[in-house]
N, C-alpha and C positions, 0 to 999 in steps of 0.2 A: 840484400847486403848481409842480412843476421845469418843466414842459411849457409851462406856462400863461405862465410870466412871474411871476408870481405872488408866485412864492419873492423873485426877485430885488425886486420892488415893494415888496414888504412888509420888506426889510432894508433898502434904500436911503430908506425913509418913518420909522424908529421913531417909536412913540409918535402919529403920525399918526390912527390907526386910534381911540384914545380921545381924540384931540381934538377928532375930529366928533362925539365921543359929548356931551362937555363943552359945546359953545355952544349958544346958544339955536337952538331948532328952532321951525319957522313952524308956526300952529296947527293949520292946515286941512294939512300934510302927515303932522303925530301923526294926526289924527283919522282921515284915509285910508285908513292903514297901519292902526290899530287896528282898524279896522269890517272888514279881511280877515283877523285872526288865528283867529278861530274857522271860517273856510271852510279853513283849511291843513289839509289833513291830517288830518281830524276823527277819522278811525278809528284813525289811528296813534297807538298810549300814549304817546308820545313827547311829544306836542303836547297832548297834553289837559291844561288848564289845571289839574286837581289833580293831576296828575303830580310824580311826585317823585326829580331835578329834571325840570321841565317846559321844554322847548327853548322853549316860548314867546315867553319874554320875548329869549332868545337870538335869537331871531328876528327880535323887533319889533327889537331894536338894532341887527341887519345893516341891516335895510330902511331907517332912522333914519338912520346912520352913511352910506350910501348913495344918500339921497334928498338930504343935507348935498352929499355931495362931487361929484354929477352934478344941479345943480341944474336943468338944462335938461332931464333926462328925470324928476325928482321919484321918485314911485310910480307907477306903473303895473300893474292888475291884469296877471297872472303870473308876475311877479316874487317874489311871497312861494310859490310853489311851486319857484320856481329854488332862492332862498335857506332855503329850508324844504330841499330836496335836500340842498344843498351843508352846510347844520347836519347832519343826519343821518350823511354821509360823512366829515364831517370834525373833529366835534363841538367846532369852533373857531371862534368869532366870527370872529375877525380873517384866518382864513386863508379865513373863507368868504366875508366879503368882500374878499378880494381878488381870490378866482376870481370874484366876478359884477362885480369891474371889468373884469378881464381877458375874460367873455363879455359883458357888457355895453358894455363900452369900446369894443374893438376888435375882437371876432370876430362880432357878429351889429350889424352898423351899425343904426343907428333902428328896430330890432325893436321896444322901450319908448319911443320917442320919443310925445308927445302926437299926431302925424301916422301913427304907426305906418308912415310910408314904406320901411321896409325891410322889414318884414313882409309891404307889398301888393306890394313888387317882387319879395321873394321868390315869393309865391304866383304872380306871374305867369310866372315862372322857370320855377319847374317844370311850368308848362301848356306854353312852349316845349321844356322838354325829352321832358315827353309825344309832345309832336306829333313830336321826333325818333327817339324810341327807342321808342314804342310809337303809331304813328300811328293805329291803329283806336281806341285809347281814346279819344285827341286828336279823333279826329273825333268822338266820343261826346260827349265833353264840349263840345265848340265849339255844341254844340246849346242849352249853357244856360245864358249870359252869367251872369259873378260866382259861376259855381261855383266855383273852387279857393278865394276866400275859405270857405267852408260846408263843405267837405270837408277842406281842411288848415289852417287858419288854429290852430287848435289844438295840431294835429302840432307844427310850427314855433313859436311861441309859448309851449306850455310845453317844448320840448326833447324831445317824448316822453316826457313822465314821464305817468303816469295813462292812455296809448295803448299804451306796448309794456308786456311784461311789466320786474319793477324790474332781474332780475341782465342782461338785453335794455340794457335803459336805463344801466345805468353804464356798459355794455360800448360803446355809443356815444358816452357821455360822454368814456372816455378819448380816441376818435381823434378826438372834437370839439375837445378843449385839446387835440392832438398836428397833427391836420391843419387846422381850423379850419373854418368854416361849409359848405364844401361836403361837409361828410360828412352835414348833412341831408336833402341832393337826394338823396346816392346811398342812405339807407336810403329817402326817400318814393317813390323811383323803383322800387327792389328789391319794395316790398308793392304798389306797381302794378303792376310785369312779370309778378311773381309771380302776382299775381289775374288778370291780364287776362281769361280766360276768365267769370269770376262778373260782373267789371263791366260787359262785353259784350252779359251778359241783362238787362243792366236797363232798364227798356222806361220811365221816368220820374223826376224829380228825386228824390222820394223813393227810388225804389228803387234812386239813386247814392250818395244821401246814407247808405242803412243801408247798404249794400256798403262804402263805406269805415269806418264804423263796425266793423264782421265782419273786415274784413281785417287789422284789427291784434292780432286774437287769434289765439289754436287754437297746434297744435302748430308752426309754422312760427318765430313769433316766440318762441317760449316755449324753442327748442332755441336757445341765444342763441351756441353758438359755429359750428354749423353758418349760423346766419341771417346773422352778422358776415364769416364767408367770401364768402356771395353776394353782401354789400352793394358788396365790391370787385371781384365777378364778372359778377355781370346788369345791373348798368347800360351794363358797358363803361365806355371810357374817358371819364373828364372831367376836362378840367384845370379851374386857379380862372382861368385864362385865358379859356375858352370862359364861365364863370360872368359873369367882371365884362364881358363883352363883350354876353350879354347882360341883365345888369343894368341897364347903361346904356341898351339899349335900352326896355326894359320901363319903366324911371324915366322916361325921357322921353314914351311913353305914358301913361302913367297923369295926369302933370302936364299936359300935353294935355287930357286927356276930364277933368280938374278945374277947367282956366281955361276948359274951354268950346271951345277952338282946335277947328278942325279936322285 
């Protein structure tokens, strides 16, 4: 909450946070949200709706309270796994939504947006950073237009929750509220460098596609404080400089090959 901005959000708003809960909510944004509650987390006792208490309903109100105050990004499927997380770690309505403003606001731009444009810019991000830090991948992959959608779009999207192992996933969590979105190029780059040799053999789309599937287990991600040192070791150096430079580039591609331009 301190890292995040969070803290500070949430005392400068009082009372805020059940206001969104109070007015009327649009119907088709209830029904949305309610038709993913039972996909959260289904094996966690935590969420199973005869739980007792059952974070459920905690849930549906983050997502509620959240779809109210960011109406231009509504619901968006992966978002009840962010705010599923964040219930879990912090067993607070109000402070869970103020961290998925604070990642949602301003640390992962249009990740949730209906265009998902910063999702596909990300994805393209780190095929350039492929190509710089691990270029034989890069050429591997340049063989099979729209793969980093298929291979990370997930990664990025839910945060790595349900890809690394969970005490992996907080542990990235903190330097994501402490450094901000380029700390998920430097773990997607870390399980690429890392693997480079497995993904190498892969002689076809499929056999890229379950390679990065493989890659986010075994004992690698599972040693979560040995894997967090490499994360700021094997990619080398990246600033959010080198990110938003080319972000822009990659955004400007993509809006290109969608109006058609050449």
């Amino acid at each position: 909450m301190a890292a995040s901005g969070g803290q500070e959000r949430l005392e400068s708003n009082p009372g805020y946070y059940q206001s969104l809960l109070a007015m009327e909510h649009d119907t088709k944004l209830m029904e949305t949200i309610h038709t993913d509650m039972h996909r959260t987390f289904p094996d966690n006792v935590l969420f199973q709706s005869k739980a007792e208490p059952s974070l459920q309903r905690a849930l549906y109100n983050v997502l509620l309270a959240y779809g109210q105050h960011n109406k231009e990004v509504g619901y968006c499927q992966g978002m009840n796994f962010i705010a599923g997380y964040l219930m879990i770690i912090t067993k607070d309505e109000e402070n869970s939504f103020w961290l998925m403003d604070a990642l949602l606001g301003r640390m992962l731009p249009d990740f949730y947006s209906p265009a998902m444009m910063g999702l596909k810019t990300d994805q393209e991000v780190l095929g350039e950073l492929v190509k710089a830090k691990a270029p034989a991948v890069g050429q591997l992959m340049a063989q099979y237009p729209g793969i980093w959608t298929l291979v990370v779009s997930r990664w990025f999207i839910c945060l790595y929750i349900d890809i690394l192992p969970i005490e992996t996933v907080l542990r990235v969590w903190d330097c994501l509220f402490y450094e901000g979105s380029k700390v998920l190029f430097r773990v997607a780059l870390t399980l690429i460098i890392h693997h480079q040799p497995e993904i190498l053999r892969a002689r076809s789309l499929t056999d890229v596609c379950e390679c990065f599937k493989q890659i986010s287990c075994g004992a690698f991600t599972l040693d979560c404080h040995t894997f967090m040192q490499k994360i700021f070791t094997e990619p080398g150096s990246l600033s959010m400089a080198t990110i938003d430079k080319l972000r822009e580039k990659c955004r400007q591609r993509i809006l290109e090959e969608e109006s058609g331009r050449p």
